[in-house]
C-alpha positions in Angstrom: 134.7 -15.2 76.0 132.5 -13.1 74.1 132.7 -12.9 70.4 133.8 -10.1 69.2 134.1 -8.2 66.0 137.7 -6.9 64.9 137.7 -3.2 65.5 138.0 -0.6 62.4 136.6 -4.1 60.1 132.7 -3.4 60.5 132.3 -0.9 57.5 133.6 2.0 55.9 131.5 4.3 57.9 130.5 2.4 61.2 132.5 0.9 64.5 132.6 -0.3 67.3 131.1 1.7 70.5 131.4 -1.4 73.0 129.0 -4.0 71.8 127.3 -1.4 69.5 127.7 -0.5 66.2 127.7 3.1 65.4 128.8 6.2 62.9 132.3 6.3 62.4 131.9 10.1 63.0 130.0 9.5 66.0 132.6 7.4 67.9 135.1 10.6 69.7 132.0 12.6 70.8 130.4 9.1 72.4 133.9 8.5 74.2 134.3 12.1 75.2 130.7 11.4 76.9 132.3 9.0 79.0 135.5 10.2 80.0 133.9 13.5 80.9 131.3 11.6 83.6 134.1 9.1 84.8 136.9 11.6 85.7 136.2 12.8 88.5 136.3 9.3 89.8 138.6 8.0 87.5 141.2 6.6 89.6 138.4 5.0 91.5 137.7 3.8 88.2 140.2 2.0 87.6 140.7 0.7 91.0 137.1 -1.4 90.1 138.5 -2.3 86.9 141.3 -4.4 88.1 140.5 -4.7 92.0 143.8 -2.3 92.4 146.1 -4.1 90.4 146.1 -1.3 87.7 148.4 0.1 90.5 151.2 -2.7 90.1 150.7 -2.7 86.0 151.2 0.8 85.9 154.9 0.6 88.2 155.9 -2.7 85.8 154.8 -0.1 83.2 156.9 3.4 84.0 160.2 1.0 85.1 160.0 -0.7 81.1 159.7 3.2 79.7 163.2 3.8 80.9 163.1 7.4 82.4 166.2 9.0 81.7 167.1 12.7 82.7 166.9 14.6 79.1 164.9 12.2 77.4 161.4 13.1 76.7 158.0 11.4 77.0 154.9 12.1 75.2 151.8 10.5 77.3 149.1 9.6 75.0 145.5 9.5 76.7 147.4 10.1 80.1 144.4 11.4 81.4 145.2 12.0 85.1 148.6 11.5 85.1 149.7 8.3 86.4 151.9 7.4 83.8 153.9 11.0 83.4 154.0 11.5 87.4 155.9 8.0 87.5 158.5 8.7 84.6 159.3 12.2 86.9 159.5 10.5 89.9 161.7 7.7 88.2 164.3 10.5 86.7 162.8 10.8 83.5 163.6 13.8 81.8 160.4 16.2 80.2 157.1 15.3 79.9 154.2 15.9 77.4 150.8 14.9 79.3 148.1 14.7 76.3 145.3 13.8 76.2 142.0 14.6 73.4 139.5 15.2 76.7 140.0 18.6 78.6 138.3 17.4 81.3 140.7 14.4 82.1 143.8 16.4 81.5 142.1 19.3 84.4 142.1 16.4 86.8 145.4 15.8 85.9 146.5 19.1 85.8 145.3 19.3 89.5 146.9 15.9 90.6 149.9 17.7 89.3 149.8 21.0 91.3 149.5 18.6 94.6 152.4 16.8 93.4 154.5 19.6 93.0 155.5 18.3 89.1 153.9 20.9 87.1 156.8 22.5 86.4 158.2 19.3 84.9 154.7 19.0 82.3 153.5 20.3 79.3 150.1 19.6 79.1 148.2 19.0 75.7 144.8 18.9 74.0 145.0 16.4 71.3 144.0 13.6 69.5 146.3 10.7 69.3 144.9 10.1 65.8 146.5 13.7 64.4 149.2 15.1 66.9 150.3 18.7 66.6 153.6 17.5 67.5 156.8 17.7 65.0 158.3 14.2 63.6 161.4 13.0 65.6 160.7 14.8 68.3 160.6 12.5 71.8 162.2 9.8 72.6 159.4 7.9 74.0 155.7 7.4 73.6 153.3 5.7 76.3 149.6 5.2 76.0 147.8 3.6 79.0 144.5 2.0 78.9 143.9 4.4 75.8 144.1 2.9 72.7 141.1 0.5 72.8 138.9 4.2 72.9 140.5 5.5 69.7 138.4 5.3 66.8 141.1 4.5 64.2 143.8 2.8 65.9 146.1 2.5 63.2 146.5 6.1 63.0 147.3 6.7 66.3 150.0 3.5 66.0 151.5 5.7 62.8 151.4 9.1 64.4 153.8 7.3 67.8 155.9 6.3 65.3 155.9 9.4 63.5 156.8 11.7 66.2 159.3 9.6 68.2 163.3 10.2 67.2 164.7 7.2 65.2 166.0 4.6 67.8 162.8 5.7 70.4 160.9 3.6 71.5 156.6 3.1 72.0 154.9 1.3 74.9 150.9 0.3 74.8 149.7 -1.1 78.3 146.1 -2.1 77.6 143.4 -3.9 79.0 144.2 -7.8 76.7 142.7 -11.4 76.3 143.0 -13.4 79.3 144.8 -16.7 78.7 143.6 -18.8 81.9 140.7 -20.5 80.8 139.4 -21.2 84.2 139.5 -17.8 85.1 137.3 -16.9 82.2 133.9 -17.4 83.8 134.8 -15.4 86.8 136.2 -12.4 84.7 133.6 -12.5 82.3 131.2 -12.2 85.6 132.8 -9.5 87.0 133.2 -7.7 84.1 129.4 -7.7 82.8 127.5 -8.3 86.0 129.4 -6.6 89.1 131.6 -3.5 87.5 128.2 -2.2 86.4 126.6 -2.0 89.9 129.7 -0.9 91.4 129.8 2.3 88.4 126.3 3.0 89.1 126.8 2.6 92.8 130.0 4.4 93.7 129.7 6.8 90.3 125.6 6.7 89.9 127.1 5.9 86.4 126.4 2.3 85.2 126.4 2.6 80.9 129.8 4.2 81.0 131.0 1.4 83.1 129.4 -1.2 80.9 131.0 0.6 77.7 134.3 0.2 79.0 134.2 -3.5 80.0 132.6 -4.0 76.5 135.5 -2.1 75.3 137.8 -4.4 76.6 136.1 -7.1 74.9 136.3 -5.5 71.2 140.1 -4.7 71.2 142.5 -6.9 69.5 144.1 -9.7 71.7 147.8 -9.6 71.6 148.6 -11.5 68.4 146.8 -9.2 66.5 148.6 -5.8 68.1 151.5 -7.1 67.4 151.3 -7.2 63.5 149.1 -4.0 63.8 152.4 -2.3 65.5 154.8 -3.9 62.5 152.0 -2.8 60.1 152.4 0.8 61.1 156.0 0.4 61.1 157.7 -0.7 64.6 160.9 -2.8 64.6 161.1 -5.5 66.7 157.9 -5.8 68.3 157.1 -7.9 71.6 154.8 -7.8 74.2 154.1 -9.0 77.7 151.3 -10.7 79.4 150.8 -9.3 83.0 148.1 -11.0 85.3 147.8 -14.3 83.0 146.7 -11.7 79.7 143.9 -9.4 82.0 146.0 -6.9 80.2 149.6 -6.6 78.1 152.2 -4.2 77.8 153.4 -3.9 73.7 156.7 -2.2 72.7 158.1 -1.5 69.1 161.1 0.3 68.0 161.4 3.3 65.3 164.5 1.7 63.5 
C-alpha cells in the first residue's frame, strides 16, 4: 500500500491534507471545502466508497453502541444522521447530532424531519477538537468516518473522553488498513483510479473524492489507534476488523 506519513508527526505547523502537506491552520477550512460540495450527495458518497457496505458497518456499528432508553449519545461528525437515526430506531435514549460543518448537519436536519425523529435530536455546531459540552455528561460517544478529517486527532480522542460519564463508553468506526494482501491491488485500484471518475461523474466533483481516498491512506492503522485511545486515556481498548480491515470499529472505556 501506499506509504504514508503518521498524521499530526510532519511538523509543528504543517499536516496532512491527503497526500499533501499543508498549514496546520489551513487544514478545517480545506475539509470544510469538501464536506460542503459532497453533502448533497453524501450518502451517495459513501455508497462509492464501499460499494454499499458502509450500509452493513454502520448496523454492526449502532447494535455495539448499545441504545438504551435514557442513555444519551453524542454523534461526533454525524453529518447526515445515519448513526443517531439508528441509536433512535434501536431504543436509544437522547441524541446530540454534531457535527463542525453546517451544511452536513442541514442535510441531516432534513433527513430527520422525513424521519419524524427531530423531536428526539439536538443538533450541534461544533468541533470535535473543543466541544461546548459539560464533562460527564453522555453516556456514549460515536464518531463515524470522522476522525481521519480532524486536524488534531488526539484532542478530539481527549475531549470523548472528557465529556462521557465515568463507566461510558466511545466507539470510532473508520475507514482502516486492509489485512488481505491479495485484495490490496484491487483496493488500491479502486480507490485511486475508479472512485475519482465516479466523484466527478455522479458529483462533477473528482479532488474531493481523491482527498478522501488519500485520507484513508494517511490515518493510523489499527495498532496505532489503539495506543492513541489508551494515550488519551481509555480503559480497556479493542477494536474490530470488519470487511478483512477495509475499515475498524475501536471502543475504549472512561474507567
Amino acid at each position: 500500500m501506499t506509504d504514508k506519513a503518521m498524521p499530526d508527526q510532519i511538523s509543528s505547523d504543517q499536516i496532512d491534507f491527503g497526500f499533501r502537506d499543508v498549514p496546520r491552520a489551513d487544514k478545517k477550512n480545506l475539509v470544510r471545502e469538501v464536506f460542503e460540495s459532497v453533502a448533497p450527495r453524501y450518502d451517495l458518497m459513501n455508497d462509492l466508497m464501499s460499494l454499499g457496505i458502509h450500509r452493513a458497518w454502520k448496523q454492526i456499528f449502532t447494535t455495539l453502541l448499545d441504545p438504551r432508553p435514557g442513555r444519551k449519545l453524542l454523534d461526533l461528525a454525524g453529518g447526515t444522521g445515519d448513526i443517531s437515526f439508528g441509536w433512535l430506531k434501536k431504543g436509544g435514549g437522547p441524541a446530540i447530532l454534531s457535527d463542525i460543518n453546517p451544511a452536513m448537519l442541514e442535510v441531516g436536519r432534513d433527513r430527520a424531519v422525513e424521519r419524524g425523529l427531530i423531536g428526539d435530536l439536538t443538533f450541534l455546531v461544533a468541533d470535535a477538537e473543543a466541544l461546548p459540552i459539560p464533562a460527564n455528561s453522555v453516556d456514549v460517544v460515536s464518531m463515524a468516518f470522522g476522525l481521519r478529517n480532524c486536524t488534531d486527532k488526539d484532542a478530539v480522542l481527549r475531549e470523548a473522553r472528557r465529556v462521557l460519564r465515568p463507566g461510558g463508553r466511545f466507539h470510532c468506526l473508520e475507514f482502516s488498513r486492509l489485512e488481505i494482501a491479495a485484495l490490496i491491488p484491487l483496493y488500491e485500484a479502486w480507490s485511486f483510479k475508479v472512485l475519482p471518475r465516479l466523484g466527478q461523474f455522479f458529483a462533477n466533483d473528482a479532488d474531493s473524492y481523491q482527498y478522501l481516498a488519500e485520507s484513508i491512506r494517511m490515518f493510523p492503522d489499527q495498532e496505532t489507534l489503539v495506543e492513541m485511545m489508551r494515550t488519551a486515556g481509555f480503559g480497556r481498548v479493542t477494536h474490530r476488523n470488519l470487511s478483512g480491515g477495509i475499515a475498524a470499529i475501536h471502543s475504549g472505556w472512561k474507567l
